[in-house]
Each structure stands twice: as structure tokens, then as C-alpha cells.
Biopython code that builds the backbone (N, CA, C, O; Angstrom):
import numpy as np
from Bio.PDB.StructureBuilder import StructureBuilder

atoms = [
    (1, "UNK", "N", (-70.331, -47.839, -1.926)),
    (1, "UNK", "CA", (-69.815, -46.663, -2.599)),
    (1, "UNK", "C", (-68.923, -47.054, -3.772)),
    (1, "UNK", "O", (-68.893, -46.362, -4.790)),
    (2, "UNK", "N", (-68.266, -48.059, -3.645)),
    (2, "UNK", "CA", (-67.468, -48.570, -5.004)),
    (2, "UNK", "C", (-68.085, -49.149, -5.896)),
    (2, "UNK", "O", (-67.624, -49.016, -7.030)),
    (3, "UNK", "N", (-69.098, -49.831, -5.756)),
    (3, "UNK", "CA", (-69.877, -50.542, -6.631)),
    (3, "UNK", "C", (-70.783, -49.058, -7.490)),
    (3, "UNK", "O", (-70.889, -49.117, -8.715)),
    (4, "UNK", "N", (-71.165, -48.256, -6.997)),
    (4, "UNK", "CA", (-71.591, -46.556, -7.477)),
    (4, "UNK", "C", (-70.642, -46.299, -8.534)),
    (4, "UNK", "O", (-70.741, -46.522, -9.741)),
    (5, "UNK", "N", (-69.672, -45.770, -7.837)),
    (5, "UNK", "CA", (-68.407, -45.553, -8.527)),
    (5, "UNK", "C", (-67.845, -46.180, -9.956)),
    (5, "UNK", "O", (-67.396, -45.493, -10.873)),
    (6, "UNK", "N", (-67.979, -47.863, -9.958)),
    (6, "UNK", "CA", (-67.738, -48.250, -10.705)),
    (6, "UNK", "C", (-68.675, -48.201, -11.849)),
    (6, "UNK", "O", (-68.325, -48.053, -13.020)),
    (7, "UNK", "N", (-70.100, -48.358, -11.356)),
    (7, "UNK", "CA", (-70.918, -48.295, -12.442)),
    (7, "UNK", "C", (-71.276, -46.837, -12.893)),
    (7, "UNK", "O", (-72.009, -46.477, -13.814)),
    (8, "UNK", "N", (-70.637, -46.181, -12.092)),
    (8, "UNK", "CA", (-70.795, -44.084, -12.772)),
    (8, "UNK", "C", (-69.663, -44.317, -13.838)),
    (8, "UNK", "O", (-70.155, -44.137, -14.952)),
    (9, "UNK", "N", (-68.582, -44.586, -13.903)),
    (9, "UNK", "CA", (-67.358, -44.785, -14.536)),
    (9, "UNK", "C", (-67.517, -45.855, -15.834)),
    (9, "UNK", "O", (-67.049, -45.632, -16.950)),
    (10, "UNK", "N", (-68.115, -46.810, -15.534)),
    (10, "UNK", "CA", (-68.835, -47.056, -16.902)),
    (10, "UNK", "C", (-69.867, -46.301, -17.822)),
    (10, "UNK", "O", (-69.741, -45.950, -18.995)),
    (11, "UNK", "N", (-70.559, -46.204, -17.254)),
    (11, "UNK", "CA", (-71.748, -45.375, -17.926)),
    (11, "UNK", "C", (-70.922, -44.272, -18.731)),
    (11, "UNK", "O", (-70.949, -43.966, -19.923)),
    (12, "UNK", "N", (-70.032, -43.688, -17.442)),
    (12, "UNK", "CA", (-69.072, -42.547, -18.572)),
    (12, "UNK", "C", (-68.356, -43.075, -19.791)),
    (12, "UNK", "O", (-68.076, -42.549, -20.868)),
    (13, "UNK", "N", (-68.199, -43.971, -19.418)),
    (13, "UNK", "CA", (-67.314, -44.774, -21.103)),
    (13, "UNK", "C", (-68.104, -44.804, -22.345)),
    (13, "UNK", "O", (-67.888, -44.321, -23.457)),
    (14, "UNK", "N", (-69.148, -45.549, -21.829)),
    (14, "UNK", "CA", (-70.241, -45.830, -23.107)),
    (14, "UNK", "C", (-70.973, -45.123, -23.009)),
    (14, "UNK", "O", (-72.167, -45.388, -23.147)),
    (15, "UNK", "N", (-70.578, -44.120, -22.771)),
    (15, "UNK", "CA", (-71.348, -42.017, -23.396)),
    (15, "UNK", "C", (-70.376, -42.066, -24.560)),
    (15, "UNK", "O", (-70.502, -42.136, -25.783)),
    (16, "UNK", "N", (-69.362, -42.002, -23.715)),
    (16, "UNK", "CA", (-68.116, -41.483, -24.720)),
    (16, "UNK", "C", (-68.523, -42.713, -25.633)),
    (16, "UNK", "O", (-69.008, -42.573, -26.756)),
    (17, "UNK", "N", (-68.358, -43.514, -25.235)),
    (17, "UNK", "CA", (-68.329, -44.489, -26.843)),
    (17, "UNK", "C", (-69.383, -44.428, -27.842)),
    (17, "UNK", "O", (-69.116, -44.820, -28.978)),
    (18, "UNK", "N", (-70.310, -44.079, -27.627)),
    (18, "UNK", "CA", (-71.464, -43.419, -28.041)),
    (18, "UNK", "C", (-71.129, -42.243, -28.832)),
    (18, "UNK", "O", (-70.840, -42.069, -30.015)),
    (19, "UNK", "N", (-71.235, -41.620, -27.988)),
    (19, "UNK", "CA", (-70.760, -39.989, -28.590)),
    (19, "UNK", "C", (-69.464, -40.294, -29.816)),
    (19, "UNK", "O", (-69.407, -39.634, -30.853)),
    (20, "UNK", "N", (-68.819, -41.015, -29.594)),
    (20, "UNK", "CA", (-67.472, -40.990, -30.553)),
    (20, "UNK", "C", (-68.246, -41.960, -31.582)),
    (20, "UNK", "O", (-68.168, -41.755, -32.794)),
    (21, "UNK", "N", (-68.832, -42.793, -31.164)),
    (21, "UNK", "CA", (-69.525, -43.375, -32.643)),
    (21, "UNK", "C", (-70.987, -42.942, -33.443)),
    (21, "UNK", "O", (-71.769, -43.496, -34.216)),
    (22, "UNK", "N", (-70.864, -41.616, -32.779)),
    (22, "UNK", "CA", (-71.987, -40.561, -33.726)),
    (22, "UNK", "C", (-71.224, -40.012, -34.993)),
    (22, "UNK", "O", (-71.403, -40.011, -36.211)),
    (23, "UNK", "N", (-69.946, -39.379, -33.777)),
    (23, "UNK", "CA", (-68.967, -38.887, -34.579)),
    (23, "UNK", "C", (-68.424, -39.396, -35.961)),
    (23, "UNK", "O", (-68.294, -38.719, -36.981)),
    (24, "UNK", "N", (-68.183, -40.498, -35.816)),
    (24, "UNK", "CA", (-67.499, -40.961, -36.946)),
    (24, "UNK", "C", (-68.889, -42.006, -38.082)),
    (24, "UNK", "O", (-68.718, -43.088, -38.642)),
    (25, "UNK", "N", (-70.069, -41.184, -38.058)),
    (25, "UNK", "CA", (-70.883, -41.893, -38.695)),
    (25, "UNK", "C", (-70.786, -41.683, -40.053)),
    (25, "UNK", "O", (-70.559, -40.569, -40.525)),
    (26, "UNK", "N", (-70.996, -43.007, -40.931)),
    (26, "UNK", "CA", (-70.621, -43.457, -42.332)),
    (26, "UNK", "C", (-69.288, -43.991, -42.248)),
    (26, "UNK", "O", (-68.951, -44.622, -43.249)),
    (27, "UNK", "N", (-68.594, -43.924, -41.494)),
    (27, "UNK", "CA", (-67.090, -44.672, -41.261)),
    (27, "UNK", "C", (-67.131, -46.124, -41.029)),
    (27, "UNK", "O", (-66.621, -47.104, -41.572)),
    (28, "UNK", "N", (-68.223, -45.837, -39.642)),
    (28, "UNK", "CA", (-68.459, -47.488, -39.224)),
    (28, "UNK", "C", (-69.862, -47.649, -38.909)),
    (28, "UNK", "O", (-70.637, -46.701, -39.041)),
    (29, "UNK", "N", (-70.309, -48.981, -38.430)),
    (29, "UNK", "CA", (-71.411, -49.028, -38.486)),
    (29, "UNK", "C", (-72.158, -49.373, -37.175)),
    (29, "UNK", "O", (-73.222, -49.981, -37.066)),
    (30, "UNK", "N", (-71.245, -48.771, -36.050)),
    (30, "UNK", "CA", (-71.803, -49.485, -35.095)),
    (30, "UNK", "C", (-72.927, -49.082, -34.566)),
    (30, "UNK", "O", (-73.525, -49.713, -33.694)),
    (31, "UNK", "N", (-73.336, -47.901, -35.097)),
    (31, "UNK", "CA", (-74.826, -47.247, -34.532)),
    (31, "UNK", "C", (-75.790, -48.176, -35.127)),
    (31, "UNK", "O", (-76.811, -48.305, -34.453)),
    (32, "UNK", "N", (-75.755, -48.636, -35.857)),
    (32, "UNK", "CA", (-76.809, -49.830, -36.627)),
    (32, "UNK", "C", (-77.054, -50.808, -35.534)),
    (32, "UNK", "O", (-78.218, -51.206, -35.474)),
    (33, "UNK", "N", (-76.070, -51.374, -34.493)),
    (33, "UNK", "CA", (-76.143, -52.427, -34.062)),
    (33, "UNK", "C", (-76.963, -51.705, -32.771)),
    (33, "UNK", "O", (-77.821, -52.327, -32.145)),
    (34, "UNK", "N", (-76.579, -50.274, -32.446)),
    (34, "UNK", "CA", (-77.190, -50.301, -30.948)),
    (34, "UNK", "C", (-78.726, -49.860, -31.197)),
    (34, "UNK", "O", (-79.428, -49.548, -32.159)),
    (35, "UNK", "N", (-78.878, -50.030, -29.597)),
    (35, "UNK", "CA", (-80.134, -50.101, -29.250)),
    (35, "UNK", "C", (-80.849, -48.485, -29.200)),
    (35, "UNK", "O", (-80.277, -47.553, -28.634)),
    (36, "UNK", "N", (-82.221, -48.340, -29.908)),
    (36, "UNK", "CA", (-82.246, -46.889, -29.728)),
    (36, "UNK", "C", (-82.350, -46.305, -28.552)),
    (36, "UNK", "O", (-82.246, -45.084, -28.434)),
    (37, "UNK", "N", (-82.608, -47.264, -27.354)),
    (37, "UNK", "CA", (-82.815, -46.812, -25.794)),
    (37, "UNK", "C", (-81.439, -46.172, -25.692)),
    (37, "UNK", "O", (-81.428, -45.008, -25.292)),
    (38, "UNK", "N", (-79.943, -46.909, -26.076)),
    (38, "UNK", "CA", (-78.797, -46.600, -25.581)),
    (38, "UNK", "C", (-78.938, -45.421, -26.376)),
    (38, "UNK", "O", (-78.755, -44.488, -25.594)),
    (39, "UNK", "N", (-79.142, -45.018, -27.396)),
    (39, "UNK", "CA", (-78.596, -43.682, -28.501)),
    (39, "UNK", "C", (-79.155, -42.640, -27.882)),
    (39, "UNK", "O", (-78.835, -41.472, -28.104)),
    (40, "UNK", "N", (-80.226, -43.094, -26.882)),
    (40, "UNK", "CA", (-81.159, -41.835, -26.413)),
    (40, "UNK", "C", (-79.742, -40.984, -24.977)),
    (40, "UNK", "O", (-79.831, -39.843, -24.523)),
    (41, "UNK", "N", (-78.680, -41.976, -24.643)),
    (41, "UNK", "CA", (-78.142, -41.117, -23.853)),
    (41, "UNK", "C", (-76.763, -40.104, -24.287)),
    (41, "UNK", "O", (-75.980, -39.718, -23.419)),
    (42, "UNK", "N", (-76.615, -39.776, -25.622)),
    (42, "UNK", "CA", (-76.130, -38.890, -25.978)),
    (42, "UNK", "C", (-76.900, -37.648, -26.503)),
    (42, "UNK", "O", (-76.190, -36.685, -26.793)),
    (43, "UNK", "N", (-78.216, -37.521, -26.667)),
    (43, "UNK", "CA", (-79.002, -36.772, -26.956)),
    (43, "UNK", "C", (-79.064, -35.802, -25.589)),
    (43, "UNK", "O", (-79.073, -36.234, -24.436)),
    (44, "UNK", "N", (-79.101, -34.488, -25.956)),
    (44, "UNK", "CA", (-78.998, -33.547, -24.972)),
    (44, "UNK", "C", (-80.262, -33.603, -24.050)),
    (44, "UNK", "O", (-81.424, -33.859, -24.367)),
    (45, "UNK", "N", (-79.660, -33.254, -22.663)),
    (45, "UNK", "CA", (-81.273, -33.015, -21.871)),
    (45, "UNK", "C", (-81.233, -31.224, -21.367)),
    (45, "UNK", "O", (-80.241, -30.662, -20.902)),
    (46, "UNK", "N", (-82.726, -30.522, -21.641)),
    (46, "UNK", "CA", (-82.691, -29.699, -21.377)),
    (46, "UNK", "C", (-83.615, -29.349, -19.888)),
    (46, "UNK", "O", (-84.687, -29.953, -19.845)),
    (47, "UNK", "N", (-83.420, -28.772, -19.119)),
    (47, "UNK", "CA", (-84.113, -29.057, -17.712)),
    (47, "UNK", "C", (-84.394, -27.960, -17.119)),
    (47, "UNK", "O", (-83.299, -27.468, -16.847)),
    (48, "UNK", "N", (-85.303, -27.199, -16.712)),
    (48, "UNK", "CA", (-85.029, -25.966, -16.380)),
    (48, "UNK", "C", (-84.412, -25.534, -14.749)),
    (48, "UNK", "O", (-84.377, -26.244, -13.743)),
    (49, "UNK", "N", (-84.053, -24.404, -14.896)),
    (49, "UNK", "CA", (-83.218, -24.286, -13.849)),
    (49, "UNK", "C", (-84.119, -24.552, -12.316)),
    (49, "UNK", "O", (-85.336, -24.499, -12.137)),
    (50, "UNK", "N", (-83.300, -24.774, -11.588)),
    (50, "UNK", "CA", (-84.108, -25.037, -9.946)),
    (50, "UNK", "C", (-83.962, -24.178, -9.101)),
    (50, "UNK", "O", (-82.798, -23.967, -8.760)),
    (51, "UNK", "N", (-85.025, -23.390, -8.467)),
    (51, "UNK", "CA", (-85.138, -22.866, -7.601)),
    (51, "UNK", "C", (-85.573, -23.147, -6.739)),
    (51, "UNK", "O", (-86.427, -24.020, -6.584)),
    (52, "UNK", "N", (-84.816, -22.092, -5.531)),
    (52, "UNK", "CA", (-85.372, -22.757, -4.164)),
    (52, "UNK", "C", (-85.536, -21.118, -3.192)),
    (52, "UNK", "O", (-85.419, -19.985, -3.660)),
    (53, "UNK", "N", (-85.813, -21.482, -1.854)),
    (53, "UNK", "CA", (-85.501, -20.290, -1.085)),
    (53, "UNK", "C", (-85.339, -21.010, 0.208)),
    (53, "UNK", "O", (-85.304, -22.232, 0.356)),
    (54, "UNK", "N", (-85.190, -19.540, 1.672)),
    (54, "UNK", "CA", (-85.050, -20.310, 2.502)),
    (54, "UNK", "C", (-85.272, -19.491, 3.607)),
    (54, "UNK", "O", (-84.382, -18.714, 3.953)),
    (55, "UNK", "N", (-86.710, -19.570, 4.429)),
    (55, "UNK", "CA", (-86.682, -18.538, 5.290)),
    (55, "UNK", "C", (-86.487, -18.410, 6.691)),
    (55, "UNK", "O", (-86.501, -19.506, 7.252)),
    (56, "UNK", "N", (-86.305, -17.406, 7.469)),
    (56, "UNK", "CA", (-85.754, -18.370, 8.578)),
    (56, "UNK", "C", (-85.540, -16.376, 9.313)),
    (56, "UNK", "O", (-85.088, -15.352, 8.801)),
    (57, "UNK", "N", (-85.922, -16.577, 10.179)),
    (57, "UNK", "CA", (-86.207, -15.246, 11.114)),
    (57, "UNK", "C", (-84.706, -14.920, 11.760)),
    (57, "UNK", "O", (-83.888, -15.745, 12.168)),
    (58, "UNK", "N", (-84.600, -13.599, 11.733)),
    (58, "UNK", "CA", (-83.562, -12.899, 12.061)),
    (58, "UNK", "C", (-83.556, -12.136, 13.400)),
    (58, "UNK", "O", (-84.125, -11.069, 13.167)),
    (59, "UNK", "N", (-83.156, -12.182, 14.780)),
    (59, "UNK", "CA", (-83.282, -11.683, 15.808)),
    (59, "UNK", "C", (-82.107, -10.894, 15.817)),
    (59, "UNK", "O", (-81.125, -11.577, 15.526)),
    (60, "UNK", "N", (-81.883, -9.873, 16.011)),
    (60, "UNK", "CA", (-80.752, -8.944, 16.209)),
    (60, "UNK", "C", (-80.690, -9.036, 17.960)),
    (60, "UNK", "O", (-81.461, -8.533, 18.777)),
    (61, "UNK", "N", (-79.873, -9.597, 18.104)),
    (61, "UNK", "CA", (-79.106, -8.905, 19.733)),
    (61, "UNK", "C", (-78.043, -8.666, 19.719)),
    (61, "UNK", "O", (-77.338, -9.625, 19.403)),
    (62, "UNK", "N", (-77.469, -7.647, 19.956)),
    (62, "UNK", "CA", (-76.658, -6.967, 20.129)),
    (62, "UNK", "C", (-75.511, -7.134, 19.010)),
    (62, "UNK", "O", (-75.455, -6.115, 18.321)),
    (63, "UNK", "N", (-74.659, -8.033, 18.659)),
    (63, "UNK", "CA", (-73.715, -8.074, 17.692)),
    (63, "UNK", "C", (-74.053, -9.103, 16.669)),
    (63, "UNK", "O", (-74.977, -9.755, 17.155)),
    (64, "UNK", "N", (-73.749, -9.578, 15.462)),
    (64, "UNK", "CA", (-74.046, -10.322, 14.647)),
    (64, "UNK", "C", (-73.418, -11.361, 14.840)),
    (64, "UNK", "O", (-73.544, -12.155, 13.908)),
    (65, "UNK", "N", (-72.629, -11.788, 15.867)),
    (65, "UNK", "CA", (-72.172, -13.176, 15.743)),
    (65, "UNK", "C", (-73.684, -14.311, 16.011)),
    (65, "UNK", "O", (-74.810, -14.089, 16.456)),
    (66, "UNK", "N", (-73.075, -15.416, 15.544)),
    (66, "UNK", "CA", (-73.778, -16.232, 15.304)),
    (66, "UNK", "C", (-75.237, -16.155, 14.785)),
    (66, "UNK", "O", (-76.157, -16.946, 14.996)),
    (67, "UNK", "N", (-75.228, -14.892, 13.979)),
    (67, "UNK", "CA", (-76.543, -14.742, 13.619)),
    (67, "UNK", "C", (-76.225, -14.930, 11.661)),
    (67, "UNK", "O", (-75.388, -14.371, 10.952)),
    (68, "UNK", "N", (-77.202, -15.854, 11.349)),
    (68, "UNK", "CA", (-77.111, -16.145, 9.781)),
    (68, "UNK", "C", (-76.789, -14.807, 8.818)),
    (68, "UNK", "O", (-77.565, -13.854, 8.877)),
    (69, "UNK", "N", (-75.584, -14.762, 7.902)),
    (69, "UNK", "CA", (-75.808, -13.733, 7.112)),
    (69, "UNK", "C", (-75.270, -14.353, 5.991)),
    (69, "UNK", "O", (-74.306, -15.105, 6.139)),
    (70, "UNK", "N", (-75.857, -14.106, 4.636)),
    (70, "UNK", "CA", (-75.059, -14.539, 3.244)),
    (70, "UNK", "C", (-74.010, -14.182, 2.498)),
    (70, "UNK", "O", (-73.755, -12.981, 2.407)),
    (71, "UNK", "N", (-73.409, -14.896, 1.995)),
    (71, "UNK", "CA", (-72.145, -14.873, 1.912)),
    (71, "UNK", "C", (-72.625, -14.034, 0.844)),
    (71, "UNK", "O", (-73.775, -13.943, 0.416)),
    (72, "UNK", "N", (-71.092, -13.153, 0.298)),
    (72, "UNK", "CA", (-71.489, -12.468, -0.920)),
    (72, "UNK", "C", (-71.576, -13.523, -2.598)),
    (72, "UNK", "O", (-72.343, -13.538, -3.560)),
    (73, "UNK", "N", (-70.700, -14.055, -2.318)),
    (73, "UNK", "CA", (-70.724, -15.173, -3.408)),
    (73, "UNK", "C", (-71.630, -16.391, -3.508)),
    (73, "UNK", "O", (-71.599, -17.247, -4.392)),
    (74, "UNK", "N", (-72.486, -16.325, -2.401)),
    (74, "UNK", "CA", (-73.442, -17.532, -2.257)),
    (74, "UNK", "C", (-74.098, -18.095, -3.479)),
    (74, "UNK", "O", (-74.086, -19.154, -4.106)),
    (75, "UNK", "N", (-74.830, -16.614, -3.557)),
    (75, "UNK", "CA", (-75.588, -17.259, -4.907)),
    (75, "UNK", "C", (-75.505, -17.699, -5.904)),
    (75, "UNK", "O", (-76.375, -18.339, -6.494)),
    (76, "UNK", "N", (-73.698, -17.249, -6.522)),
    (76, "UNK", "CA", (-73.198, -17.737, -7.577)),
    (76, "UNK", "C", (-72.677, -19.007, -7.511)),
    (76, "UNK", "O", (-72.491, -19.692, -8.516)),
    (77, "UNK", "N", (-72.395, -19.412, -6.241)),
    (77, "UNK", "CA", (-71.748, -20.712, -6.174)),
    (77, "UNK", "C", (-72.974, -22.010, -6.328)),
    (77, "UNK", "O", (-72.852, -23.116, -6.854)),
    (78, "UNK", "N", (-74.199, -21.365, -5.632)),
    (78, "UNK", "CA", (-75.053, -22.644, -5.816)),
    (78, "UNK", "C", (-76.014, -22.516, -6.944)),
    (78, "UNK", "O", (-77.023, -23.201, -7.111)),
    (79, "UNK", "N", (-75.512, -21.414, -7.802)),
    (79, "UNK", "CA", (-76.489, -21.775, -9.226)),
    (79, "UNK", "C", (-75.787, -22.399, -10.468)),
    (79, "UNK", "O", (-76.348, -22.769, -11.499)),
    (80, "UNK", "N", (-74.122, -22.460, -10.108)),
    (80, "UNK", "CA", (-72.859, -22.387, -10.461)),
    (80, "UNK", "C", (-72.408, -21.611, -11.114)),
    (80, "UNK", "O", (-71.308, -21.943, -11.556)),
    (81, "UNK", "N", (-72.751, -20.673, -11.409)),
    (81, "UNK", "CA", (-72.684, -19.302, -12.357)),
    (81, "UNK", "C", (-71.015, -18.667, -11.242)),
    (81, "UNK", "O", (-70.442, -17.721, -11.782)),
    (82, "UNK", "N", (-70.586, -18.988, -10.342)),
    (82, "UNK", "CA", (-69.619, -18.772, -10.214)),
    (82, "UNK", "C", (-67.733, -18.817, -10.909)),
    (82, "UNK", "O", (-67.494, -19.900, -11.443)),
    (83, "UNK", "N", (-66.749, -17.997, -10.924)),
    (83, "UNK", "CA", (-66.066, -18.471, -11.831)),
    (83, "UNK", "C", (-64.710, -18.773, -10.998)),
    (83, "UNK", "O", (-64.300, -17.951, -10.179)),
    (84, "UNK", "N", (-63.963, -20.119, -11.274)),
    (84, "UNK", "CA", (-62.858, -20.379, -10.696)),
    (84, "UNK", "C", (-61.581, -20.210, -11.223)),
    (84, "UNK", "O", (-61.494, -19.974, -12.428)),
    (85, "UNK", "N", (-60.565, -20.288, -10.537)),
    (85, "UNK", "CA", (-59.476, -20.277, -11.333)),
    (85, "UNK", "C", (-59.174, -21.361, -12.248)),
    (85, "UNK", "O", (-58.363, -21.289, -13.172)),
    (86, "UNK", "N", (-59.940, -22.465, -11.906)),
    (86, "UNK", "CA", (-59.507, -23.520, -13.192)),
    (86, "UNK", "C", (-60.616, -22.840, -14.002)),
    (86, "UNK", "O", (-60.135, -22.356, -15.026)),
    (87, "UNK", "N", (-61.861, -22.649, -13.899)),
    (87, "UNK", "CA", (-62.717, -22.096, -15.063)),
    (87, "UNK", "C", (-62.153, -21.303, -16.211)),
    (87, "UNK", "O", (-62.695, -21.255, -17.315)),
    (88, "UNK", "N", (-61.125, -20.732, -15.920)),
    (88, "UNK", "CA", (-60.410, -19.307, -16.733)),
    (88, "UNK", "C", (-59.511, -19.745, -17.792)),
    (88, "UNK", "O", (-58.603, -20.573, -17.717)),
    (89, "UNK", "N", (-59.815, -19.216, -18.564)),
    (89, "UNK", "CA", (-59.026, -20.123, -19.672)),
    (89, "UNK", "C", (-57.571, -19.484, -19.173)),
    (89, "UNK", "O", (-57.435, -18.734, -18.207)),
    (90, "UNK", "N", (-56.589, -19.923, -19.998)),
    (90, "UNK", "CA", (-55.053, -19.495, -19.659)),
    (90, "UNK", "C", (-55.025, -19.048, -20.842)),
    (90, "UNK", "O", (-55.579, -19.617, -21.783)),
    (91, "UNK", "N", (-54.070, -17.468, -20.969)),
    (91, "UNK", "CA", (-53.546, -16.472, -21.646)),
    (91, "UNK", "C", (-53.008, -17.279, -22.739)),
    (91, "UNK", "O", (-52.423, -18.307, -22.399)),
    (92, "UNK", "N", (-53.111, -16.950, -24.278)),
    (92, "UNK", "CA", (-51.392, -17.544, -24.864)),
    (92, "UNK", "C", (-49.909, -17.481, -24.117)),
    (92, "UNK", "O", (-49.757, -16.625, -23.245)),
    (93, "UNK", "N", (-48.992, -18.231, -24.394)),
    (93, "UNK", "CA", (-47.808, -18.259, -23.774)),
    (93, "UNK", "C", (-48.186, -18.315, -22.523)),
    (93, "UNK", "O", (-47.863, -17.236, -22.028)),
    (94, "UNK", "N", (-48.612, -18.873, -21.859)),
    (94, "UNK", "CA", (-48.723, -18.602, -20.369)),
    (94, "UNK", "C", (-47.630, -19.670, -19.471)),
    (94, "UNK", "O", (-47.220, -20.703, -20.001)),
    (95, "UNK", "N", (-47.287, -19.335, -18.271)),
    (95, "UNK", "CA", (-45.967, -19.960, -17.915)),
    (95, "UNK", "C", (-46.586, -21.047, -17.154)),
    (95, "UNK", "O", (-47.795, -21.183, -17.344)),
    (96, "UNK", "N", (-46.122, -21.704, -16.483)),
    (96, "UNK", "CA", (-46.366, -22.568, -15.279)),
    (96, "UNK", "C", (-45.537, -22.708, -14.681)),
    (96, "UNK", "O", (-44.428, -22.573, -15.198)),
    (97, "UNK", "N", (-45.657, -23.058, -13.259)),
    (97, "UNK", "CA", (-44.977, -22.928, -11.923)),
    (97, "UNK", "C", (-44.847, -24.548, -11.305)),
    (97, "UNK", "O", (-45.817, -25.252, -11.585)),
    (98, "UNK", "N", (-43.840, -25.155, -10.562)),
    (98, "UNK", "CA", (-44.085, -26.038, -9.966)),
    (98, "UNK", "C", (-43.186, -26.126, -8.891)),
    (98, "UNK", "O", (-42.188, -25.412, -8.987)),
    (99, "UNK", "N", (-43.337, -27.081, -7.535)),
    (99, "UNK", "CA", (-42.810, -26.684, -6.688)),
    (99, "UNK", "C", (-41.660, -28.051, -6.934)),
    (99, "UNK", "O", (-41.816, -28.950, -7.761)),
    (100, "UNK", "N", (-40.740, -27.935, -6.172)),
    (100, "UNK", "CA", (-39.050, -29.048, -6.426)),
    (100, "UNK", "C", (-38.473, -29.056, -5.381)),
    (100, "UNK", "O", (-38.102, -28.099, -4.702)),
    (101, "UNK", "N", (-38.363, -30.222, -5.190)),
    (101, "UNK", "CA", (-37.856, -30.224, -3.478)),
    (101, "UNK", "C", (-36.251, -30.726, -3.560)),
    (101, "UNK", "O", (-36.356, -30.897, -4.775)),
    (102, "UNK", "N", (-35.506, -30.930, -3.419)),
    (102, "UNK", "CA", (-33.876, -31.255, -3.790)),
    (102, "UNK", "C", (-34.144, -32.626, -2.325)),
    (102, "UNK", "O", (-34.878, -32.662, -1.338)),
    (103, "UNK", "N", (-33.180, -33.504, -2.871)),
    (103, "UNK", "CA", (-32.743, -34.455, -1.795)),
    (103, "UNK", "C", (-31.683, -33.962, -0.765)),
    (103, "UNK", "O", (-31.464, -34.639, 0.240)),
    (104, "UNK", "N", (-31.141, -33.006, -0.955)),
    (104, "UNK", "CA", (-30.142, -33.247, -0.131)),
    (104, "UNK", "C", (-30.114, -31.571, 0.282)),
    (104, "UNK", "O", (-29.944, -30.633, -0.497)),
    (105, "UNK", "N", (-30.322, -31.520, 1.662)),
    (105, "UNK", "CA", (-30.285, -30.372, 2.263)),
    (105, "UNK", "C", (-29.291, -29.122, 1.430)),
    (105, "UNK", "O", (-29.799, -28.125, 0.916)),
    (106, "UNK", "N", (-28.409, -29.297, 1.427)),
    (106, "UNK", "CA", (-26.692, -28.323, 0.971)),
    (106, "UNK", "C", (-27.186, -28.611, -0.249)),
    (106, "UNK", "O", (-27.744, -27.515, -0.281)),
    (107, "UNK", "N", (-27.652, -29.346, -1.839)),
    (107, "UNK", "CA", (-27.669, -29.329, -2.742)),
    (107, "UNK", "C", (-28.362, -27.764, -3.323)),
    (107, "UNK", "O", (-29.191, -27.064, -2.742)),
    (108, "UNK", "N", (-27.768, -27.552, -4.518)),
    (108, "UNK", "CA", (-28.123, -26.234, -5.477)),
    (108, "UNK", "C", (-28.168, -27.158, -6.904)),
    (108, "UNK", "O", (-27.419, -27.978, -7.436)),
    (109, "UNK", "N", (-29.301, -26.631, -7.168)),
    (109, "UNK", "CA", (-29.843, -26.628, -8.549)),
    (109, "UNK", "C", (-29.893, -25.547, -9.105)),
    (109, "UNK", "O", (-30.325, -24.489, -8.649)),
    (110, "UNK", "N", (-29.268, -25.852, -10.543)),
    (110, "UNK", "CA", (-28.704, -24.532, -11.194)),
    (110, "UNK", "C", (-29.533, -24.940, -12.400)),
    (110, "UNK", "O", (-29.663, -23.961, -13.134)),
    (111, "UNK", "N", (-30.173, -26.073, -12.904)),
    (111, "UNK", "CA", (-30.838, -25.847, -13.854)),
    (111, "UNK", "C", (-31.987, -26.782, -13.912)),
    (111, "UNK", "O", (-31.924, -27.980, -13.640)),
    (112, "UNK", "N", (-33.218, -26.026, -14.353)),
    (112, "UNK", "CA", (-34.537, -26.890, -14.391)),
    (112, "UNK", "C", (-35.230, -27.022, -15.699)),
    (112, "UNK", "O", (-34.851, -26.374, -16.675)),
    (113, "UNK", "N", (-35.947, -27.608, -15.733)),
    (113, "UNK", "CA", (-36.578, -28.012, -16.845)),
    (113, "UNK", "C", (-38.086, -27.857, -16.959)),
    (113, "UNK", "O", (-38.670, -28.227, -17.978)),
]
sb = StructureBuilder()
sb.init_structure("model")
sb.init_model(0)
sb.init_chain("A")
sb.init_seg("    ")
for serial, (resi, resn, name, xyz) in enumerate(atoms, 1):
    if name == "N":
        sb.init_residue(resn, " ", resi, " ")
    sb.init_atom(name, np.array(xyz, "f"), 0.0, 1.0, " ", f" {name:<3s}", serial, name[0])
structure = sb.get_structure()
């Protein structure tokens, strides 16, 4: 799993390094030197979406426990079309909160930062 890891974490670098030396083309010249196999992984991939289903028989006895039912948000979560609170952009001026723990039981803090 680390050896994964490490080589996912590269690959992410030399995207970015890639990508940043598209960016700055006529500045420098390092796109000259690479390989067109490597240039091919900043080029967008378009893929179409995946579908699936899933069927599976429904017996009603008596109450619905343990009987399969879908969540209301299901579908948005696994097409990812769902939206989170980090997804949301933040308001102008918007505040932030953080939590502060004091060392010393009896201590008062009168001013934060």
C-alpha cells in the first residue's frame, strides 16, 4: 500500500509539472525536451458516464426492518452529483470558528485571535 501511495503521489507531481510547464510556454523550454507519451497526460480524458443497476426481490413481512430500502440521497452520492459542505463555496466575509482548549482548568481568556 505504500509503495501505491508513493507512486500515486508522484505521478501527481509530474501532472502538475506538466501542466505548469504548458502554462508557462515560450518562457521555457522544457516541453521540447519531453516525451510526447508524457504530454499525453495533461490532455483531458472524456469518458462517458457509468451506469449500473441492481435487482434484488422485495418480500414484505410484516414491518420493513431489515428489508432493503434506498436511501434518499443514494443516487446523488454515487454519481457524485451530490453537494457537501466543503463543496459550497463560502459567502464573502465569511467568519470561521475554531475550537481552544486553555491549559489550566480556572484560566479565562479574554482575548483571541
Amino acid at each position: 500500500m505504500v509503495e501505491f501511495r508513493k507512486s500515486l503521489t508522484l505521478s501527481f507531481f509530474f501532472k502538475f509539472f506538466l501542466w505548469v510547464s504548458q502554462l508557462m510556454d515560450g518562457k521555457t523550454s522544457f516541453t521540447d525536451s519531453m516525451l510526447s507519451s508524457h504530454l499525453s497526460a495533461i490532455k483531458p480524458v472524456h469518458r462517458p458516464s457509468a451506469i449500473g443497476s441492481q435487482d434484488y426481490e422485495i418480500i414484505k413481512q410484516g414491518t420493513s426492518v431489515g428489508s432493503p430500502e434506498v436511501h434518499i440521497l443514494a443516487r446523488l452520492q454515487v454519481t457524485g452529483e451530490a453537494e457537501y459542505t466543503d463543496d459550497v463555496p463560502l459567502p464573502p466575509n465569511a467568519l470561521h470558528a475554531a475550537l481552544v482548549f486553555l491549559e489550566q482548568k480556572t484560566s479565562c481568556s479574554y482575548c483571541l485571535d
